[in-house]
Backbone as ProteinMPNN parsed JSONL, in Angstrom:
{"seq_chain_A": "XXXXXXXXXXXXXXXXXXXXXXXXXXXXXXXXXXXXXXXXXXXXXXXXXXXXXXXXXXXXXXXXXXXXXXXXXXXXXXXXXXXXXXXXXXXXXXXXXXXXXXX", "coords_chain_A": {"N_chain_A": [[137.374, 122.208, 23.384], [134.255, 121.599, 23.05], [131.594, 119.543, 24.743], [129.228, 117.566, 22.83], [126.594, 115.303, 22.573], [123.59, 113.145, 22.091], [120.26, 112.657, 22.798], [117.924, 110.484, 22.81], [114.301, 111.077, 22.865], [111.181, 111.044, 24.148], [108.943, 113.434, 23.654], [106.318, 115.34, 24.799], [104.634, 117.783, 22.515], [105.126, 115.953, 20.08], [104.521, 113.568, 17.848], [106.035, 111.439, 17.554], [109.383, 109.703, 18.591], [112.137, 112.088, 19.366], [115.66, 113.141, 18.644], [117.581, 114.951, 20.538], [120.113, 117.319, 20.385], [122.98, 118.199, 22.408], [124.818, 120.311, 23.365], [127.258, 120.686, 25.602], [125.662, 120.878, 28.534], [123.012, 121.805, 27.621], [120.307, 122.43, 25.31], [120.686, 122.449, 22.011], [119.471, 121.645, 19.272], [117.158, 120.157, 17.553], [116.063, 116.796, 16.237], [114.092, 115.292, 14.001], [111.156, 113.314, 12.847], [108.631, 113.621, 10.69], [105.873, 112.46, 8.803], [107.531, 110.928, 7.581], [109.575, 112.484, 6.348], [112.917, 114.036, 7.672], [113.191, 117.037, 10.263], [115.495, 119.351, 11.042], [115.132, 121.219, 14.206], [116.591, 124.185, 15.183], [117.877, 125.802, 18.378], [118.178, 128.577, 20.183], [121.2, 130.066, 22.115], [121.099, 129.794, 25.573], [121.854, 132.338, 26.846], [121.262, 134.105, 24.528], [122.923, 134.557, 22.901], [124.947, 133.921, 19.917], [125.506, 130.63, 18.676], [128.618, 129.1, 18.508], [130.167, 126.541, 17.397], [132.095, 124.173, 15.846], [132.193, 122.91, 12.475], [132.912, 120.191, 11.559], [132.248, 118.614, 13.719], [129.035, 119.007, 14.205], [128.356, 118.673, 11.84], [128.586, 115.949, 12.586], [127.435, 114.963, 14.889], [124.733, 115.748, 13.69], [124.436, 113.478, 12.217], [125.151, 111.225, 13.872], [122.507, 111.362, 15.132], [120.765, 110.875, 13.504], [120.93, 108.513, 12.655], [120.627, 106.919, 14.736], [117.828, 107.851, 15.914], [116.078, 106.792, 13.442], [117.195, 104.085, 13.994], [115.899, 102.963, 15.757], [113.218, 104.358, 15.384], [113.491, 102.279, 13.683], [112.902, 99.615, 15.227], [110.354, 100.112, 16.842], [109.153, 100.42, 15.491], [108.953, 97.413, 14.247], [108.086, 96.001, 16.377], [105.287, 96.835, 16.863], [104.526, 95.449, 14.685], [101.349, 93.295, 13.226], [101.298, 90.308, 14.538], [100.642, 87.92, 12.676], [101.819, 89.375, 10.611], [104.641, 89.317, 10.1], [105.252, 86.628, 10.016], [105.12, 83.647, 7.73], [102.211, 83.073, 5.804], [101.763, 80.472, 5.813], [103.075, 79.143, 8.069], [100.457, 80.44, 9.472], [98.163, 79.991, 11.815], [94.815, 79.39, 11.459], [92.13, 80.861, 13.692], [89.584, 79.147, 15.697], [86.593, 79.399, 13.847], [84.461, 79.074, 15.696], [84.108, 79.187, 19.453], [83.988, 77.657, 22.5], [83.178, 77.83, 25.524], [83.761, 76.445, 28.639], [80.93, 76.893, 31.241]], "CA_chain_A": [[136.347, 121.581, 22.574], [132.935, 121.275, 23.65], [130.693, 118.314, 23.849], [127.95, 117.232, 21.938], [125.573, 114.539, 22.527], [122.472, 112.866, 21.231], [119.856, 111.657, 23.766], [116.504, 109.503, 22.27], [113.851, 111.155, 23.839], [109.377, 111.165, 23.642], [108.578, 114.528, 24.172], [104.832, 115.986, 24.82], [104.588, 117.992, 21.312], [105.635, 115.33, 18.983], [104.259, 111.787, 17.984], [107.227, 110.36, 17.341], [110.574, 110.079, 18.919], [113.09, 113.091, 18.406], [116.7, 113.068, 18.918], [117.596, 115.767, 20.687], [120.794, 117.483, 20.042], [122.838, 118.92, 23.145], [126.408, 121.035, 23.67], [127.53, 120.543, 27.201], [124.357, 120.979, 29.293], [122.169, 123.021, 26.598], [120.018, 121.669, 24.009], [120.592, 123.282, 21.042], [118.789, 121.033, 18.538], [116.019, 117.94, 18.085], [115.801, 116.266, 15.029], [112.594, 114.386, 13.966], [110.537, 112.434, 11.884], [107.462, 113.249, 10.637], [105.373, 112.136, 7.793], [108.445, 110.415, 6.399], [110.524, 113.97, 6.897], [113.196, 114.179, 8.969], [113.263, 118.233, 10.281], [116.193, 119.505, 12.208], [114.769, 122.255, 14.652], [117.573, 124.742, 16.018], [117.339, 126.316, 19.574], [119.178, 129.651, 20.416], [121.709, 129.658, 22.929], [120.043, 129.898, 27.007], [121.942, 133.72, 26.734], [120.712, 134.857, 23.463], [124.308, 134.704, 22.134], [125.026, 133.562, 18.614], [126.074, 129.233, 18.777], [130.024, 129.086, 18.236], [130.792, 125.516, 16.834], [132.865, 123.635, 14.692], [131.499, 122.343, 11.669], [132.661, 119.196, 11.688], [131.778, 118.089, 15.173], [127.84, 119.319, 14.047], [127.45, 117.364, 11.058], [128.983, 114.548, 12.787], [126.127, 114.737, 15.764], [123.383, 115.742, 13.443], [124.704, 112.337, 11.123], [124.857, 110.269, 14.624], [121.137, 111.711, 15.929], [120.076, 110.475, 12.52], [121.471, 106.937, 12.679], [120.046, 106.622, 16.511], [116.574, 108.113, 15.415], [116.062, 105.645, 12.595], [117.261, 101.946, 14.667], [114.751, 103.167, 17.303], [112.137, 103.945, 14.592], [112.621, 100.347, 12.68], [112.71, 98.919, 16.802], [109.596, 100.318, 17.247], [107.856, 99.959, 13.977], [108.968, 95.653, 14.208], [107.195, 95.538, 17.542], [103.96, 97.139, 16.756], [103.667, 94.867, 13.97], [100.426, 92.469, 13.852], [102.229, 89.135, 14.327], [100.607, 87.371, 11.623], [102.626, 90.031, 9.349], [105.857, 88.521, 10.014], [105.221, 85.251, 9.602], [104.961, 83.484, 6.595], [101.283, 82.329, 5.618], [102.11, 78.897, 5.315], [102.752, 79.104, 9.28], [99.932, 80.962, 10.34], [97.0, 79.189, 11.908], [93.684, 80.554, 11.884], [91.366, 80.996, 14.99], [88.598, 78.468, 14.904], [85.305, 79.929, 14.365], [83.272, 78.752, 17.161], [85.278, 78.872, 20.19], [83.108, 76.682, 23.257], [84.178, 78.285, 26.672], [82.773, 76.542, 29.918], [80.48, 78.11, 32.041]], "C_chain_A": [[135.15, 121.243, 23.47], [132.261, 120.062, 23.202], [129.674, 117.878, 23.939], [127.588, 116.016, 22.473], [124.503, 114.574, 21.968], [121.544, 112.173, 22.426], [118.132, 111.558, 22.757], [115.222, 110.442, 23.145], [112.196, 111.309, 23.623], [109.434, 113.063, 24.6], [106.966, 115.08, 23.774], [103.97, 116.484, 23.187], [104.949, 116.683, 20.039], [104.879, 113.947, 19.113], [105.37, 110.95, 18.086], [108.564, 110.559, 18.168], [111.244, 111.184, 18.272], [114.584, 112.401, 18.993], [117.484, 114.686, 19.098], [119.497, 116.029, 20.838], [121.966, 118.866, 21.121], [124.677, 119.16, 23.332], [126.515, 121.106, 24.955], [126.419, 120.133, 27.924], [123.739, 121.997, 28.954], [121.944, 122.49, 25.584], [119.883, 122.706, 23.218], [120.178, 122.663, 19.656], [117.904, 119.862, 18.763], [116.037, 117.856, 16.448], [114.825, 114.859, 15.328], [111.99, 114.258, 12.955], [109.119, 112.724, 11.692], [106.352, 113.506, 9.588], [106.747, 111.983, 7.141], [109.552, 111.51, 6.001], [110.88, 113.898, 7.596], [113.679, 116.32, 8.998], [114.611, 118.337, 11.492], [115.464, 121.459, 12.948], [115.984, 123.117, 15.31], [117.444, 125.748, 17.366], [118.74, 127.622, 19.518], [119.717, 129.463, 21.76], [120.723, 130.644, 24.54], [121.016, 131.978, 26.914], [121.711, 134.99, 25.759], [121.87, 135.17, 22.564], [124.477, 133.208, 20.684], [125.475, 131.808, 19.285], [127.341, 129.259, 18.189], [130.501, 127.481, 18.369], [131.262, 124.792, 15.885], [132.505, 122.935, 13.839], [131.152, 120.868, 11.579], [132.349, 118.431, 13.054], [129.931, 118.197, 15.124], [127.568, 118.661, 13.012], [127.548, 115.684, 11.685], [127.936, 114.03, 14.093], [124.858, 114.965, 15.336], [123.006, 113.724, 12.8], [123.685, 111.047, 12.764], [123.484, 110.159, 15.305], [120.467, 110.967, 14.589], [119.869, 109.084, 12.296], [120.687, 106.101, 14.155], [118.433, 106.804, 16.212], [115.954, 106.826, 14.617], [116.163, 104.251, 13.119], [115.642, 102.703, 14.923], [113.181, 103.292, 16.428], [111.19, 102.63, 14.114], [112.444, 99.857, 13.699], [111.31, 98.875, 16.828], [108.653, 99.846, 16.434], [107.439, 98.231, 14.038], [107.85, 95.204, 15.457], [105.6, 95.97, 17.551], [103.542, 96.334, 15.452], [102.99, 93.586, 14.016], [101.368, 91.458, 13.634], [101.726, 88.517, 13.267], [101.397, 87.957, 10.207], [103.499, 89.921, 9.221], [105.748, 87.515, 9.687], [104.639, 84.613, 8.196], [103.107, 82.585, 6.204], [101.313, 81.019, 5.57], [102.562, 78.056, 7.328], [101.754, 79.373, 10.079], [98.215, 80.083, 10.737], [95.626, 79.623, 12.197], [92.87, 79.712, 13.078], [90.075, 80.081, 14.35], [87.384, 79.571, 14.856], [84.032, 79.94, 15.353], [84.646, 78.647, 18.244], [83.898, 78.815, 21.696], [83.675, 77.069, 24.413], [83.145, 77.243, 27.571], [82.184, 77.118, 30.625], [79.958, 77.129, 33.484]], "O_chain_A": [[135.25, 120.635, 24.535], [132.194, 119.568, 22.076], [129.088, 117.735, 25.012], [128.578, 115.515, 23.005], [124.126, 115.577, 21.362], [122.016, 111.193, 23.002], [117.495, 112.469, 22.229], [115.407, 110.362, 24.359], [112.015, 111.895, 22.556], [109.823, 113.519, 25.675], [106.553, 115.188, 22.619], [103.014, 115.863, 22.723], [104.876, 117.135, 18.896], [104.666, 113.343, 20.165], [105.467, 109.882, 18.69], [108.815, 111.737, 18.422], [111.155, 111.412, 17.065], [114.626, 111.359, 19.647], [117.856, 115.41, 18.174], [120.185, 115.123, 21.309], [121.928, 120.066, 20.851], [125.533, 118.277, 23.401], [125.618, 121.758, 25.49], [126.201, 118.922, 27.939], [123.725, 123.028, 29.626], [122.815, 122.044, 24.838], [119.204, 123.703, 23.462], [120.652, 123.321, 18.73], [117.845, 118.997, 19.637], [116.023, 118.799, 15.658], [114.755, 113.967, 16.174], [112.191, 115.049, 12.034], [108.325, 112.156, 12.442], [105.908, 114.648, 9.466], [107.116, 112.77, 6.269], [110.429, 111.135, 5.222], [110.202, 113.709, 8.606], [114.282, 116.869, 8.076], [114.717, 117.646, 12.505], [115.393, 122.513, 12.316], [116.431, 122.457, 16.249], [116.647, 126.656, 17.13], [119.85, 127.55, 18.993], [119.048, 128.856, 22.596], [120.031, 131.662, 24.534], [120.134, 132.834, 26.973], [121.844, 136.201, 25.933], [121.78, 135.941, 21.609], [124.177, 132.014, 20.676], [125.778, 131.812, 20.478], [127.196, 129.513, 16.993], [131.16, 127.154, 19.357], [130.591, 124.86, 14.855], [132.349, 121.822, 14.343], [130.056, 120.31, 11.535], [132.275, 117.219, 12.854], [129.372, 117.502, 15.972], [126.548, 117.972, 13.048], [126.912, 114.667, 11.405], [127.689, 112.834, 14.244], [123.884, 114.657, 16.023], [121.999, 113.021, 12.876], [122.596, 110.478, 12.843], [123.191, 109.154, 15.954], [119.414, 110.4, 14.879], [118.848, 108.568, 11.842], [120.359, 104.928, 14.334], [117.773, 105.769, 16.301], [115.382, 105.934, 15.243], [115.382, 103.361, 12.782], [114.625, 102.811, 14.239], [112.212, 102.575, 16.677], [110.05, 102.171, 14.043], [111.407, 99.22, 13.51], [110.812, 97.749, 16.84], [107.673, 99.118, 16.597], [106.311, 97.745, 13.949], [107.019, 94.297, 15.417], [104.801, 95.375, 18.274], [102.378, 96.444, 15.065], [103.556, 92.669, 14.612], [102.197, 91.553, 12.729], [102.673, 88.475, 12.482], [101.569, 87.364, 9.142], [103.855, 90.339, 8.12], [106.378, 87.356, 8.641], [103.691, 85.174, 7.648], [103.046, 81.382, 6.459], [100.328, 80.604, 4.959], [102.393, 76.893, 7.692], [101.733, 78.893, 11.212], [97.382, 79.72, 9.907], [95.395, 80.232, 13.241], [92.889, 78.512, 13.351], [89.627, 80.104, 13.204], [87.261, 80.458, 15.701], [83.047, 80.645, 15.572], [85.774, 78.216, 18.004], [83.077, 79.716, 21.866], [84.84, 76.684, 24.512], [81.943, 77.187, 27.311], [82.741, 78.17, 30.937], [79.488, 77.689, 34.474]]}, "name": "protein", "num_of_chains": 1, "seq": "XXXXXXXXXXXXXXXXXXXXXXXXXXXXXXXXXXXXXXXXXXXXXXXXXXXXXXXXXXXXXXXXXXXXXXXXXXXXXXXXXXXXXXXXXXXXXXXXXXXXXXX"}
């Protein structure tokens, strides 16, 4: 049995994180997000020979690249948001309008 992994990774082409999808030491997929689409891309094997794996072991690493993709998305998405957009209006204090620096 051969094995599969999932590694998180920013790559050059893409805005967004992919989750790239790899049989021993050979990536043979990325799955990614974009415009609200997730695409799975498939890579041919490094000898030009057909991919020989077991079904369920491939949905079960596209499932887990999907589940890993997604935290890391909402992770990312929570932290880029403006802080006043978490918090509830009723906490938020506005900036005065004159602000008096010393000089």
């Amino acid at each position: 049995m051969k094995q599969m992994t999932v590694t998180i990774a920013s790559v050059p082409d893409r805005d967004n994180l992919v989750a790239e999808l790899w049989c021993e030491n050979e990536l043979w997929g990325e799955l990614s997000q974009e415009q609200g689409e997730l695409k799975l891309e498939i890579y041919p094997t490094a000898n030009g020979q057909a991919w020989n794996l077991r079904y369920e072991e491939v949905i079960d690493v596209i499932q887990e690249a999907k589940d890993k993709l997604l935290e890391r998305d909402k992770q990312s998405a929570s932290r880029h948001t403006p802080p006043d957009a978490a918090v509830p209006s009723k906490y938020v204090v506005p900036y005065p309008k004159h602000i008096h620096t010393a000089q």
